[in-house]
N, C-alpha and C positions, 0 to 999 in steps of 0.2 A: 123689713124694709125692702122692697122692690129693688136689684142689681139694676144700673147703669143702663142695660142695653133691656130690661123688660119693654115689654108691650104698655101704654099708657092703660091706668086702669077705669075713666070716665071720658064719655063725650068729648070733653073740652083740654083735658091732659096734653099735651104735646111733647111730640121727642124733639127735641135742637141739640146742634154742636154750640157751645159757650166759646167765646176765645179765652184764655187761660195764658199766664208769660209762661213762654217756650220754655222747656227743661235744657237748659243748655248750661256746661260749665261755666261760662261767663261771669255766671251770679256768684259763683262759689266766690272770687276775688275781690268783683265791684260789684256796684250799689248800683241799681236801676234808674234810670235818667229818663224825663220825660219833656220835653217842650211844648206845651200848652197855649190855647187849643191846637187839636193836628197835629199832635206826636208821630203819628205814622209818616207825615208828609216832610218831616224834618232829621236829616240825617244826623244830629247832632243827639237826638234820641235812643239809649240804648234796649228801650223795651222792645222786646220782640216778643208777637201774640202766637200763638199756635192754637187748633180748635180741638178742645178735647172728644170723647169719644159720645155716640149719643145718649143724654140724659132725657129725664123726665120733669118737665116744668107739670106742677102740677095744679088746676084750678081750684080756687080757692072758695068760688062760687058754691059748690059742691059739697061745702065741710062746715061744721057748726063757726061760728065767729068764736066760741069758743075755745077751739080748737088753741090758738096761737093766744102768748100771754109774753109781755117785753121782756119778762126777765129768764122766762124759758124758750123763746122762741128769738127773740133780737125784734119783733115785730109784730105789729095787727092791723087787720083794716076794718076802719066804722066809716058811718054816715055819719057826715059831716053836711049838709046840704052848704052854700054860703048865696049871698046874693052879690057879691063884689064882682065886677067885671073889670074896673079901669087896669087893668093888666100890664100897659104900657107906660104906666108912670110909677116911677119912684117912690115918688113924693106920696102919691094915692095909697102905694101898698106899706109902706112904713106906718101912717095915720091910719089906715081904715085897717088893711087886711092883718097886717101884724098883730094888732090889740087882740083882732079875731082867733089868730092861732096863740096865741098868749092861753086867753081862758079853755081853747081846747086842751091846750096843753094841763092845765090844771085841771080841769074835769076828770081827764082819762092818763095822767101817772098818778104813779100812786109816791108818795114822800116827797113831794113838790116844795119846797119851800120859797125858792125864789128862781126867777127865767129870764133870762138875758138873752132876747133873740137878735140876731148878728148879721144874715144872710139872707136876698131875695134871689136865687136864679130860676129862669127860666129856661128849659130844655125846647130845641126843635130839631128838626130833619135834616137843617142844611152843615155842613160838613166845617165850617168856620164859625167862631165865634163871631158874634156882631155887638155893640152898644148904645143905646137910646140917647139924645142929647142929654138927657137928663138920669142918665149912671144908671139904668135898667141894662145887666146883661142876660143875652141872647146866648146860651152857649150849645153845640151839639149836642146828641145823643153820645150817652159813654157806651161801647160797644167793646167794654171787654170785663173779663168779673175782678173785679173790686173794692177795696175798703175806703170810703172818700177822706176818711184822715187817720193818722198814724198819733200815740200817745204823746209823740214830743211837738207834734203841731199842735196837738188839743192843749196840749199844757201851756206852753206858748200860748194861744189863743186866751185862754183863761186868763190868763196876768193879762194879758195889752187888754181886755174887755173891763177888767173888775180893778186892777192896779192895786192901791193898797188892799182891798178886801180879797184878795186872789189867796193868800195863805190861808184863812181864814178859809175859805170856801172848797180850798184843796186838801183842810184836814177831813172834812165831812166828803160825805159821798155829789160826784159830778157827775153827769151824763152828758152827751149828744146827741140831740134826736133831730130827724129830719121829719117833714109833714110833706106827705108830695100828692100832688092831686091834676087831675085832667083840668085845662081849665077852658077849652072852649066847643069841647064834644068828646065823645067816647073814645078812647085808643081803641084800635082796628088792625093798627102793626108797630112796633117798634115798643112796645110795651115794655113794663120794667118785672125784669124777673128779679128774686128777693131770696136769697137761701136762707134754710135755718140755721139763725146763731149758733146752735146749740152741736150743730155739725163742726161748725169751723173749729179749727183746733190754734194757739198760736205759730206756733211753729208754719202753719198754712200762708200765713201775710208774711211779704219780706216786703219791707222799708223801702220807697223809692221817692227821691228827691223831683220836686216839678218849678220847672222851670219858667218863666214867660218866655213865650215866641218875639213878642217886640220889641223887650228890651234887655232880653237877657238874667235876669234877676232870678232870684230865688224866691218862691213864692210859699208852698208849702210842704208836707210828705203828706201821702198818700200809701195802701198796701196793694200791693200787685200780689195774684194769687195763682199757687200753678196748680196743676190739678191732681186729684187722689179718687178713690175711691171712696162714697162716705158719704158726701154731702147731698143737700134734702131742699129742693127749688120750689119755687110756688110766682103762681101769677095769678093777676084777676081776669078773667076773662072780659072783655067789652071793658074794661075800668070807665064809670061816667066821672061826671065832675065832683059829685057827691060822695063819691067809693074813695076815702082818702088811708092815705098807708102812713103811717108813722113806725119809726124804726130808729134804731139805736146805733150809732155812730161809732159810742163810746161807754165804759162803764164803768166807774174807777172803784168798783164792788168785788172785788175777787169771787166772791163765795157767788155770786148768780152763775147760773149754767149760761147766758148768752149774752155778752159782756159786747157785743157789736155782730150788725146780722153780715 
């Protein structure tokens, strides 16, 4: 495996600093605080980022689509092509485009029995979250490395979704998986880099409470991660709308090697 500071080994490889939570004693005492969106802009936030040393995002253009597999890797990317475009409504993406990633979802996991999709965000460039009259959120880019949820939110999640069948469905095996895809032209910068699951160790994620910015509330946990030597990045080069990433959140499978990327 290629050290931290190597030379990229193709074309499209690139070196970046990641932000990473600062190593500070801090953490040893209390739990990492975030207010949401714009933690940075809020002092009431106790994460503080720091940029670790340079890595190697590697393109994924370059490597068999074989290569990466969910339960050894956290992640893969296929083509997906879609025709949906109403991007702006609510209403349009729960009716039309949800049923769509439903059957993707069943296509390409493997011991699918049943899917309860919960979430529509969309990600852009501006520095604030926004919301559509009709409940479409706008939210920033996440610019720092991260687990988007922590086991006692998922678990949580699981009951308020399923309610009585929530026992039931938490003695068998759960996941989390995200589908993320370009949806109105190629990424060119701010792209999503993806580590291998199978790198992150737990001890790597510490638990951090997130907050609302406008009202205060507790919303959900998330894992803020500081940085080590070890871990194994990938990007798509140009990502179009068709190049879709599905990736795992969560995996309440002890025995897979990459139980979240």
């Amino acid at each position: 495996m290629p050290s931290a500071t190597a030379p990229p080994t193709s074309a499209n490889d690139i070196q970046v600093q990641l932000e990473y939570l600062a190593d500070l004693p801090l953490y040893e005492s209390t739990k990492p605080l975030q207010y949401v969106p714009g933690f940075e802009n809020d002092s009431r936030s106790t994460v503080h980022l720091s940029p670790g040393p340079l890595e190697i995002l590697h393109d994924v253009r370059t490597l068999s689509p074989d290569t990466f597999a969910l339960d050894e890797s956290g992640f893969r990317f296929i083509k997906a092509p879609t025709e949906f475009c109403n991007w702006n409504s609510q209403d349009a993406i729960a009716n039309e485009y949800m049923p769509e990633m439903e059957a993707l979802l069943k296509r390409e996991v493997d011991g699918v029995d049943e899917i309860v999709l919960f979430d529509a965000r969309i990600r852009y460039g501006e520095s604030s979250g926004t919301k559509t009259v009709d409940g479409m959120h706008y939210n920033p880019f996440a610019r720092q490395v991260h687990v988007d949820q922590t086991e006692s939110s998922i678990i949580t999640k699981i009951r308020s979704l399923t309610e009585l069948k929530a026992d039931f469905l938490l003695r068998g095996r759960s996941r989390i998986i995200n589908v993320w895809r370009p949806i109105r032209h190629p990424v060119y910068d701010c792209g999503l880099a993806i580590a291998d699951g199978g790198t992150l160790k737990d001890e790597d994620v510490i638990e951090c409470d997130r907050m609302r910015r406008d009202d205060g509330q507790f919303w959900d946990t998330m894992g803020v991660v500081k940085y080590r030597e070890g871990y194994r990045w990938y990007y798509m080069s140009e990502q179009d709308e068709e190049d879709v990433l599905i990736f795992k959140n969560y995996d309440s499978d002890k025995r897979v090697k990459a139980r979240r990327k």
